[in-house]
N, C-alpha and C positions, 0 to 999 in steps of 0.2 A: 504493500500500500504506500503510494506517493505521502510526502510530510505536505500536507495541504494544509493545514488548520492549526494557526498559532492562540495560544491565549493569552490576555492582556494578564498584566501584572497583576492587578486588584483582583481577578478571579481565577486564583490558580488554585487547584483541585488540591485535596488535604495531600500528606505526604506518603500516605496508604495507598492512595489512587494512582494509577496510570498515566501521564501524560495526554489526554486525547489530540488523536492526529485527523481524525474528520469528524461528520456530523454524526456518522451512526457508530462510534466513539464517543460522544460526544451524550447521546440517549445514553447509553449505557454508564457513566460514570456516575453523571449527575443522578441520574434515577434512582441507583445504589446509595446514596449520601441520605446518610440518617439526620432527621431534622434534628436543630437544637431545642432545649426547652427556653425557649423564648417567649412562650404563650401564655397568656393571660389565663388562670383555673374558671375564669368565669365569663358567663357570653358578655360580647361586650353589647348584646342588643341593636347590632348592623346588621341592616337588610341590603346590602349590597352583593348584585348581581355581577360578583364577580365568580371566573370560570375557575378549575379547578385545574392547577399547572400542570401541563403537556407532559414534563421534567420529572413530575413528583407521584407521576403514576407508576405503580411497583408490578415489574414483571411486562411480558404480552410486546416481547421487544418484536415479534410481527405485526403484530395489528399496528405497531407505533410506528414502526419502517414503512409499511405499504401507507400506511397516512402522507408521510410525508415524502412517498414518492409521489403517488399521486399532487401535493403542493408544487413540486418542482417539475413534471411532467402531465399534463393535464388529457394528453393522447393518451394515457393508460387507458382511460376506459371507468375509473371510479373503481370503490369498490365496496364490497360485499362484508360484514361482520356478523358472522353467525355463530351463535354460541347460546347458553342458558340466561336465566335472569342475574342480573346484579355481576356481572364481570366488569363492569366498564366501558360496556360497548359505548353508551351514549356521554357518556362523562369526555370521554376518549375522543369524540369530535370534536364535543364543543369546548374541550381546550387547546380546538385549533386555534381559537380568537387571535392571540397572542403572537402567532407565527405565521397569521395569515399574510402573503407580501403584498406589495404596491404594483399596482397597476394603470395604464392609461387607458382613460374610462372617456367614452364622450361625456360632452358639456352640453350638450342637447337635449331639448325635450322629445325631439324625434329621434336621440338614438345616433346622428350621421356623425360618421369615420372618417380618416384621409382615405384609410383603403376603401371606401365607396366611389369617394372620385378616383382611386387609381383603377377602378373598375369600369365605372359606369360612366366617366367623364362628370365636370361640373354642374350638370343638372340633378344626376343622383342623389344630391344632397338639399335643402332647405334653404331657401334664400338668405339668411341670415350667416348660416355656416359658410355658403357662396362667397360673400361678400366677407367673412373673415379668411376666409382661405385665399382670397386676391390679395388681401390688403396682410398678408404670411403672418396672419395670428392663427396659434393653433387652435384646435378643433376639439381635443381632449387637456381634463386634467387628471393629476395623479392621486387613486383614490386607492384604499386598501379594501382587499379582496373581503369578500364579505360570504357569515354562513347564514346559509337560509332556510328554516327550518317548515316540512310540510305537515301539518298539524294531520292526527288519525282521522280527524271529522271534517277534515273539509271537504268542499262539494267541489262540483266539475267545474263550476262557474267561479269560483274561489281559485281554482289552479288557473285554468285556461284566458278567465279573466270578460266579460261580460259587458252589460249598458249600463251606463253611471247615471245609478238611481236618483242621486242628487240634480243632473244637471235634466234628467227626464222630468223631475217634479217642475223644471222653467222650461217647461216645453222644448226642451233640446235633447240631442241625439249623440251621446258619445262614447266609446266605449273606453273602459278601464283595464289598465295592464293586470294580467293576472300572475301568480306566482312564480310562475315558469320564466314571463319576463323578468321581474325581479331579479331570479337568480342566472341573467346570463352574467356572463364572466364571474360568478361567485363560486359558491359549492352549494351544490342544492341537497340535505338530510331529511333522509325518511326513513322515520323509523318502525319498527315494526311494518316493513313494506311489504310484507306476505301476508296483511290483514287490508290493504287498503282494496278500494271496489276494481273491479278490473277496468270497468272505465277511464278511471284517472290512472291507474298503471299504465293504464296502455296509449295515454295523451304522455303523460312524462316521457316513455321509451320512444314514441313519433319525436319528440321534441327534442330530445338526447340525441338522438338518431341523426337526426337532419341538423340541426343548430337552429330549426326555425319552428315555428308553426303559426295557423291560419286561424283567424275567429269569425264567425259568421253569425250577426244577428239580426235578421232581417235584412235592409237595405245596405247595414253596415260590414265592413269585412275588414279587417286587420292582419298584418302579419308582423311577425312579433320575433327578435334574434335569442337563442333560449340554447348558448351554449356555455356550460353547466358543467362540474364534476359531480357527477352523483354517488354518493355515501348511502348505504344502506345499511339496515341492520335489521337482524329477525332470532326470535326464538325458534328452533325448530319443530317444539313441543306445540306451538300453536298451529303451525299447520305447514305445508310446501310452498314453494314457491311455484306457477308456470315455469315450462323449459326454456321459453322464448324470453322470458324476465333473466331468468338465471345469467343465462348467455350475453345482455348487454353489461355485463358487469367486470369490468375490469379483472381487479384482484380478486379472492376470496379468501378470507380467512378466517380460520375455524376458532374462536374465541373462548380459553378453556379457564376454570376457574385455577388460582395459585397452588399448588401442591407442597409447597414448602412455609413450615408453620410459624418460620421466623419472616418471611416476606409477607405470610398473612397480617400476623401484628404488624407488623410496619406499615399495610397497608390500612389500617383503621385507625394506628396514630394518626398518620397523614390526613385521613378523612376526617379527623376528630380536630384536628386542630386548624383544618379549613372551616369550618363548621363553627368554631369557638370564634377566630378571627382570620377573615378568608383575605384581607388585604395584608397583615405580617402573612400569611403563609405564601402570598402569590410576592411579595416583596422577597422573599426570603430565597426566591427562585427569577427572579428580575432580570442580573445581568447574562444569567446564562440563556434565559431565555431572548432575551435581545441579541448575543450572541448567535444564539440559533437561528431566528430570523435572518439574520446576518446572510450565514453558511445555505438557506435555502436560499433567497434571491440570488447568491454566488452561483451557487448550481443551476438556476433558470438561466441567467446568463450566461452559463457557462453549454449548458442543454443542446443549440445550434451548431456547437462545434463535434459533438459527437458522433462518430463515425460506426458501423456496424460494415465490416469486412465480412465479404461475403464467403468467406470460409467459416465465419461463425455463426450469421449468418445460416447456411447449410447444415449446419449442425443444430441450429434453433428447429428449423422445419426437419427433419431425421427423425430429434425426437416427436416431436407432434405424430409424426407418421408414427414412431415405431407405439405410440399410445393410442393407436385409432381414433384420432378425436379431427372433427368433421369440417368444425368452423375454421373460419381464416381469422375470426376474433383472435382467436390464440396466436399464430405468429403475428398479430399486430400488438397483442397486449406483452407478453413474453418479451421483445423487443424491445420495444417502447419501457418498458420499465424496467430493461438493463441495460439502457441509458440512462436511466433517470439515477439508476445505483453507481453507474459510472461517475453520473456530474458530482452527483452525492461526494463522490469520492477525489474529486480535482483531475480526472481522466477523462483523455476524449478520442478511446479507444477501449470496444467492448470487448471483453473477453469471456472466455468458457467459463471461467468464474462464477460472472456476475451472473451468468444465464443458470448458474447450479444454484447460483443464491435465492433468485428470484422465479424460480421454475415452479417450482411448490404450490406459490401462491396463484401465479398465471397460471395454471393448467389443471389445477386440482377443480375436483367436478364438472369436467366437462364430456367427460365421456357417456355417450348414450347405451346401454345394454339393450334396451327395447330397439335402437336406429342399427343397430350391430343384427341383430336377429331379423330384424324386417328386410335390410339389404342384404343377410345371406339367401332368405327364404328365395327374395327376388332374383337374384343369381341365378339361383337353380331351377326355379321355372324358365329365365332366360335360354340357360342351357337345353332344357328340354324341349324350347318351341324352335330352335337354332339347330337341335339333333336332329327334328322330324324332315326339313328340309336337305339335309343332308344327306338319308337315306330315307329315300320316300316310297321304293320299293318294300324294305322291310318291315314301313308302318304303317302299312297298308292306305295311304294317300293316294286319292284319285286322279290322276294326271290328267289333264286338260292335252285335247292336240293343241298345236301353234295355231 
């Protein structure tokens, strides 16, 4: 491993711990580090909605790495957190807050881009964007990425986005962004998404799908930019997922409770003294965590330079083959996020490695047992209606003259 990742003086690791040389060095040190007693024995009566440090979650160093591959490569595809109740699935997102990066977001109410005019020419865009874009003021500012959360009870009209009841009570006509707009360029989390109606599943995975989608109500039509990392997470006790849900999901990772009964108490001090005072505890993890923000932006930047040789390359799609597994999802996800393990790491060349690190996660559950058995069965009547013609005297076929 390349020496990419120095640390400032003020935050260097006790003298038991390791040096960290990158960012998933980096999860692992910090996470290890036992809080001090610094906490007040009594609540201090703050209702502050502050998240629960990314840093200070103990154990589950997959689900934490596929998190923040996904942050630094958003081509994964999202992903998947399946496990029991009470592991941390959802705790574990939303202490993405802190390390979510910065982004250029248009400044518009319509949404318009430079890249629309490098697409569509200067009418593509809003007359007012027109007019800054002649006059070289930009067209975006820099806003930080944002998590969007889809609540179990929303309705279609709530995700998709609908007529704004408000401006219909002044006799006007206009429809309102819905969720999905919301969360383009964000990260959109649904949780418990093997409970929601299939309806709205299946506008989310159009909308993932494409980057876009269409709203139709009555005279009015919309189309709305609606690209997303999508985060999921599900109990498996409550029920399955569809196969065609499964399959747009990036990662997937199996989310198991702690087995070790000295990381269990550490993780309940931890809880406990977030819980007592959650700004010392989230202060208490501050610079490493600005740190880490740090080392993902580094990696996004770093992301374009990353090369995949097609000898490795070849060896990505080998194994896909030598696992039977169907979709081309796989060598794009599998790929794509051993680059992302590469940036991670200050490299910008993918090796056998990172594709053994990150295989697991890309490729686990995808194989069909029932699509295996249906295209043997097919095979083989293949064969048989391809035998009859072959010898038509032995199968007793009636030959037609010319």
């Amino acid at each position: 491993m390349n020496e990419t990742f120095a640390v400032p003086e003020n935050i260097q690791p006790s003298s038991s711990s390791p040096q960290p040389r990158s960012l998933r060095e980096l999860i692992d040190i910090v996470s290890g580090r036992a809080l001090k007693d610094i906490y007040p024995q009594e609540d201090a009566g703050l209702a502050e909605p502050l998240p629960f440090p990314f840093l200070a979650i103990v154990g589950q160093f997959e689900m934490r790495l596929a998190l923040c591959l996904n942050l630094i490569n958003p081509a994964i595809g999202g992903v998947l957190l399946i496990g029991p109740r009470g592991t941390g699935k959802t705790t574990a997102v939303r202490s993405l807050l802190d390390l979510l990066p910065e982004i250029e977001r248009s400044a518009c109410f319509y949404g318009c881009l430079p890249e629309d005019i490098e697409m569509g020419g200067i009418d593509a865009v809003c007359p007012d964007c027109a007019r800054k874009y002649a006059e070289g003021r930009p067209l975006t500012i820099k806003d930080r990425v944002k998590l969007i959360e889809l609540p179990l009870n929303a309705r279609l009209e709530d995700v998709v986005g609908g007529l704004d009841e408000r401006a219909v009570a002044h006799e006007r006509f206009r429809l309102k962004r819905g969720i999905l707009a919301q969360a383009d360029r964000n990260i959109l989390y649904v949780d418990e998404v093997n409970l929601l109606p299939d309806e709205i599943v299946d506008a989310v995975l159009d909308a993932a799908s494409s980057g876009t989608y269409t709203v139709r109500r009555g005279p009015l039509s919309a189309t709305y930019r609606a690209r997303f990392v999508l985060i999921g997470s599900m109990n498996p006790e409550e029920g399955n997922l569809r196969p065609q849900i499964l399959d747009r999901f990036g990662l997937r990772i199996l989310v198991h409770g702690l087995k070790d009964p000295q990381q269990r108490l550490e993780a309940y001090r931890r809880s406990q003294y977030h819980r007592i005072n959650p700004r010392a505890t989230v202060a208490h993890y501050a610079e490493e965590t600005a740190l880490m923000r740090e080392e993902i932006a580094t990696a996004r930047r770093l992301l374009p330079s990353v090369q995949v040789s097609d000898q490795v390359a070849l060896q990505a799609i080998a194994l896909i083959q030598a696992l039977k597994i169907d979709s081309l999802r796989a060598e794009i996800t599998l790929l794509e996020a051993a680059r992302a393990y590469a940036a991670a790491d200050g490299r910008t060349e993918v090796t056998l490695e990172d594709l053994r690190q990150v295989a697991p996660m890309a490729l686990r559950m995808r194989r069909s047992a029932f699509m295996e058995k249906y295209i043997e069965n097919q095979s083989h009547e293949d064969e048989e209606i391809l035998s009859l013609f072959s010898t038509p005297a032995q199968s007793n076929l009636e030959v037609l003259p010319p």
